[in-house]
C-alpha positions in Angstrom: -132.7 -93.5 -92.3 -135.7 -94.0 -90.2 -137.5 -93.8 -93.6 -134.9 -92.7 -95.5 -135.8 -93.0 -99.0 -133.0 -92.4 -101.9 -133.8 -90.9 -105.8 -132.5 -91.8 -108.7 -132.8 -89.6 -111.5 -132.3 -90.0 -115.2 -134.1 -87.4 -116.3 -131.1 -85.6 -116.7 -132.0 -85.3 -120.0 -135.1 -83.5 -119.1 -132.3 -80.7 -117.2 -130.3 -80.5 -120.1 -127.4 -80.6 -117.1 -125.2 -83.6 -116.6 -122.3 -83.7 -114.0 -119.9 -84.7 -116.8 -120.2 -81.9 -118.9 -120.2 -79.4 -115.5 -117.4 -76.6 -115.8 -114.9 -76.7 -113.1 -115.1 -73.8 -110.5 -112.1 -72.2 -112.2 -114.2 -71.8 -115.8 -117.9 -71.7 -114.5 -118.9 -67.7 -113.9 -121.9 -66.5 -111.4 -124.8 -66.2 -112.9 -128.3 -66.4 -112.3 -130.6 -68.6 -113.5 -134.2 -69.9 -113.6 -135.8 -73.1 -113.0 -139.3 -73.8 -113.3 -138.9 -78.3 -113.2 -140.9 -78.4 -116.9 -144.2 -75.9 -115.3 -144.2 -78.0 -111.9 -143.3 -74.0 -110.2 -145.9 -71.7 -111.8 -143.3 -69.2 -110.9 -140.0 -69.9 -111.8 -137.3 -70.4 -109.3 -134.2 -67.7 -109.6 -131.1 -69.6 -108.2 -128.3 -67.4 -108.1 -124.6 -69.6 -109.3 -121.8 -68.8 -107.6 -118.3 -70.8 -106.7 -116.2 -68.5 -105.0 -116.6 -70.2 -101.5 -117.4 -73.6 -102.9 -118.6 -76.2 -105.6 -121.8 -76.0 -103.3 -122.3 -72.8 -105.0 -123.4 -74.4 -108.2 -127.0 -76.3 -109.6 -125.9 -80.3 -109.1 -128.2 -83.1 -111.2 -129.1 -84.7 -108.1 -130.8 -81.4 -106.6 -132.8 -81.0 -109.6 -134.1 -85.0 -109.4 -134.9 -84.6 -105.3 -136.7 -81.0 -106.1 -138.8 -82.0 -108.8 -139.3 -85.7 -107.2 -140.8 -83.4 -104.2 -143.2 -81.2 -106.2 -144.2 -84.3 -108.1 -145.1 -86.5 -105.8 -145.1 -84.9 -102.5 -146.9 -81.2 -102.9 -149.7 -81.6 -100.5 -147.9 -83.8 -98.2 -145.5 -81.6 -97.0 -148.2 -78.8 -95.3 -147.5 -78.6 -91.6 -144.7 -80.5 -91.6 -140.9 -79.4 -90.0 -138.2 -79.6 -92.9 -135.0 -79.1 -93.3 -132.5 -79.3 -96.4 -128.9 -81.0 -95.1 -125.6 -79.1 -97.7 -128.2 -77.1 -99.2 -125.6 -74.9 -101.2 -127.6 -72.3 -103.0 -131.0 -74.0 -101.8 -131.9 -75.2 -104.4 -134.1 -78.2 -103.2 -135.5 -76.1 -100.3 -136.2 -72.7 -102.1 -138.7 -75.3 -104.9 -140.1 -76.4 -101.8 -141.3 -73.3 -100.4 -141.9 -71.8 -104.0 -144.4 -74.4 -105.1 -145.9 -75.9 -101.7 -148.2 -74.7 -98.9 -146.0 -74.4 -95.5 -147.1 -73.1 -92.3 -144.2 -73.4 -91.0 -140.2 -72.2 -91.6 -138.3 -74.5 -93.8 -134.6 -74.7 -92.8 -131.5 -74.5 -95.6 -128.3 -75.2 -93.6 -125.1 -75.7 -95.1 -121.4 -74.2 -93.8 -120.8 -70.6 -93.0 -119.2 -69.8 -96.3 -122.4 -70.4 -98.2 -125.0 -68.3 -95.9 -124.2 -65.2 -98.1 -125.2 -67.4 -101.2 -128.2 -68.9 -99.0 -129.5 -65.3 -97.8 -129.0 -63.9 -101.9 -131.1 -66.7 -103.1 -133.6 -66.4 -100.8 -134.0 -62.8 -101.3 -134.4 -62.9 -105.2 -137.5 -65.9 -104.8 -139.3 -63.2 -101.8 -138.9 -66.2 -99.7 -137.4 -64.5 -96.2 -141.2 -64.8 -94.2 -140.5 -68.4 -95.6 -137.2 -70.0 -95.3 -134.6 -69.6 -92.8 -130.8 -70.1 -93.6 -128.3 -71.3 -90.9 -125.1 -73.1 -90.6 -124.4 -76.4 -89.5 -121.7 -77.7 -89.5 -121.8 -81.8 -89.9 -119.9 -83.6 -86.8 -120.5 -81.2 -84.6 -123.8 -80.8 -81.8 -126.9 -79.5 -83.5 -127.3 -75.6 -82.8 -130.1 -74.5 -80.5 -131.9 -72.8 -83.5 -131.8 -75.7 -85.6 -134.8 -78.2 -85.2 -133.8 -81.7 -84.1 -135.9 -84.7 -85.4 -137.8 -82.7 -87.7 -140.1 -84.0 -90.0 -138.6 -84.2 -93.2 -134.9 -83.7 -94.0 -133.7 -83.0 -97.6 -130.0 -84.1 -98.6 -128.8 -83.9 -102.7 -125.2 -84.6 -103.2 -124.2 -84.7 -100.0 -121.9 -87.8 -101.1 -119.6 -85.9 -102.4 -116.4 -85.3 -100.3 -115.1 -88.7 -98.8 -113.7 -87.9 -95.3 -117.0 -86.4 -94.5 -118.7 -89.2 -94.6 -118.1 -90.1 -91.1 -119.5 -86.7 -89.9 -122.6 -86.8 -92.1 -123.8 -90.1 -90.6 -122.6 -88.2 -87.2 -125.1 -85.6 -88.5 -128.3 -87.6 -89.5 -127.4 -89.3 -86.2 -128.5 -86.8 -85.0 -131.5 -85.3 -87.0 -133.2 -88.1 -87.8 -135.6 -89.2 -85.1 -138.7 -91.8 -84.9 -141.1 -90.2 -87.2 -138.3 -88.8 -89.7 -138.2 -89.1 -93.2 -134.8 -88.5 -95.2 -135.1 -87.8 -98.5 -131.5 -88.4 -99.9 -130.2 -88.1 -103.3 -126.9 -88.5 -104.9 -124.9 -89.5 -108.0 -122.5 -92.6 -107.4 -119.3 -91.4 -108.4 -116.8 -93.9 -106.7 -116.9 -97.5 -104.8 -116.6 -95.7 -101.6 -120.2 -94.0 -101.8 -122.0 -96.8 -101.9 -119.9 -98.3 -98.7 -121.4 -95.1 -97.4 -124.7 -96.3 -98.3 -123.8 -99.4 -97.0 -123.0 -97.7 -93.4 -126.0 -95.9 -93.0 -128.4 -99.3 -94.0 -126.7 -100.3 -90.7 -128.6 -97.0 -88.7 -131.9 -96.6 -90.6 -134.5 -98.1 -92.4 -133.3 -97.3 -95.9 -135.8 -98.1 -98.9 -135.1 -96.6 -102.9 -138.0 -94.2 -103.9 -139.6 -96.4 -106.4 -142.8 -94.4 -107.5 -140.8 -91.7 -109.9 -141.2 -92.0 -113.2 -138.1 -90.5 -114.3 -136.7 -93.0 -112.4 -135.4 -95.0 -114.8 -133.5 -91.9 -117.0 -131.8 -90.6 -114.1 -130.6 -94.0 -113.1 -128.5 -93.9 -115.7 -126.3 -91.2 -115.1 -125.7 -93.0 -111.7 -128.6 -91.2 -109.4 -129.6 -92.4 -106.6 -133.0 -91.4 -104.4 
C-alpha cells in the first residue's frame, strides 16, 4: 500500500502468547496487564483487557510483532511524522508508540465506537491524553473531518480478521493511504481467503514483506505476516 510493508512474527515465543492457546471471550476476564517488548519500553506499557464490546478488546500476537517491530527498528524514524493505528482495539500498537518514541505530534488510535471507552481507559493508565487521541472510524464509510487523511504512517495488526470486512478495509486504506504513505500491516493467516485479501490490495499499492526483523523467522511460523 503505497509502501505498505507486512510483519511476520515468530517470536511468539518471546510473548509467551499464541492465538491458539487464546481464551474465548466467554472464559477470558478483564484484566490489566503490562508489556514492556523484552526492556524495548523503559516504562512498561499498562494495556487494560477487556471483551465485553469485542474480541478487539483483547492483546492479539500480531500487535505485539508490529509494536515491537516499530520500537526496534523504527524509534527515531517516527519524530514528526502523522500516524495513525487502523482497528486499534485497546491500542496496543499505538500506546508502545507514543510510550517509547519522540512525537511532536498527536498519534491517532481509531477503531469502532464500542471500543472508545477501552481506547480512552488505556490511554489514561499510560498518562498518554497530551499524546494520543482516540476516535472512531468506521471502515467503508468517508473519513471524519477530525481524522487525518494521507497521514504519514498508518498502523494496522489483525485487521484480517472478520471476512466480509474486507471489502470496506480496502475501501478504508483507499482512502488513507496517499503518495508518501507508509502502511505498516500485520496479521496472522488464518484462512485461504486472507491471503486473496492480500492478493486484492497487491492490486492498489506497492506491497513489499518487512524483511529486516530478526524475529522474523519465529513469528513466521505461527502464520504472521508483516
Amino acid at each position: 500500500m503505497a509502501n505498505v510493508q507486512s510483519a511476520s512474527t515468530d517470536s511468539i515465543e518471546a510473548f509467551a502468547v499464541s492465538e491458539d492457546l487464546v481464551q474465548s471471550p466467554s472464559h477470558k476476564h478483564a484484566d490489566t496487564c503490562n508489556v514492556d517488548f523484552e526492556g524495548l519500553l523503559s516504562k512498561p506499557l499498562r494495556l487494560h483487557e477487556d471483551l465485553a464490546e469485542g474480541c478487539g478488546g483483547q492483546l492479539w500476537p500480531a500487535g505485539m510483532v508490529l509494536a515491537r517491530y516499530m520500537l526496534q527498528k523504527h524509534r527515531e524514524r517516527l519524530e514528526g511524522k502523522i500516524i495513525l493505528e487502523l482497528g486499534a482495539g485497546g491500542g496496543l500498537v499505538g500506546l508502545a508508540i507514543a510510550l517509547g518514541c519522540e512525537l511532536q505530534t498527536p498519534l491517532y488510535i481509531t477503531d469502532q465506537r464500542p471500543m472508545m471507552a477501552l481506547m480512552q481507559r488505556n490511554i489514561k493508565l499510560n498518562d498518554l491524553a497530551a499524546h494520543v487521541l482516540p476516535a472512531v472510524l468506521d471502515w467503508g464509510e468517508l473519513i471524519q473531518p477530525d481524522i487525518p487523511t494521507h497521514p504519514d504512517i498508518v498502523l494496522a495488526a489483525d485487521c484480517v480478521y472478520y471476512e466480509p470486512a474486507f471489502p470496506l478495509l480496502q475501501a478504508t486504506l483507499a482512502q488513507l493511504i496517499g503518495p508518501k504513505t507508509t502502511c505498516y500491516f500485520c496479521f496472522k493467516k488464518r484462512r485461504r481467503a486472507d491471503l486473496h485479501f492480500i492478493k486484492a490490495v497487491r492490486k492498489m499499492f506497492d506491497v513489499q514483506e518487512v524483511s529486516d526483523d530478526v524475529n522474523r523467522e519465529i513469528y513466521r511460523r505461527d502464520n504472521i505476516f508483516l
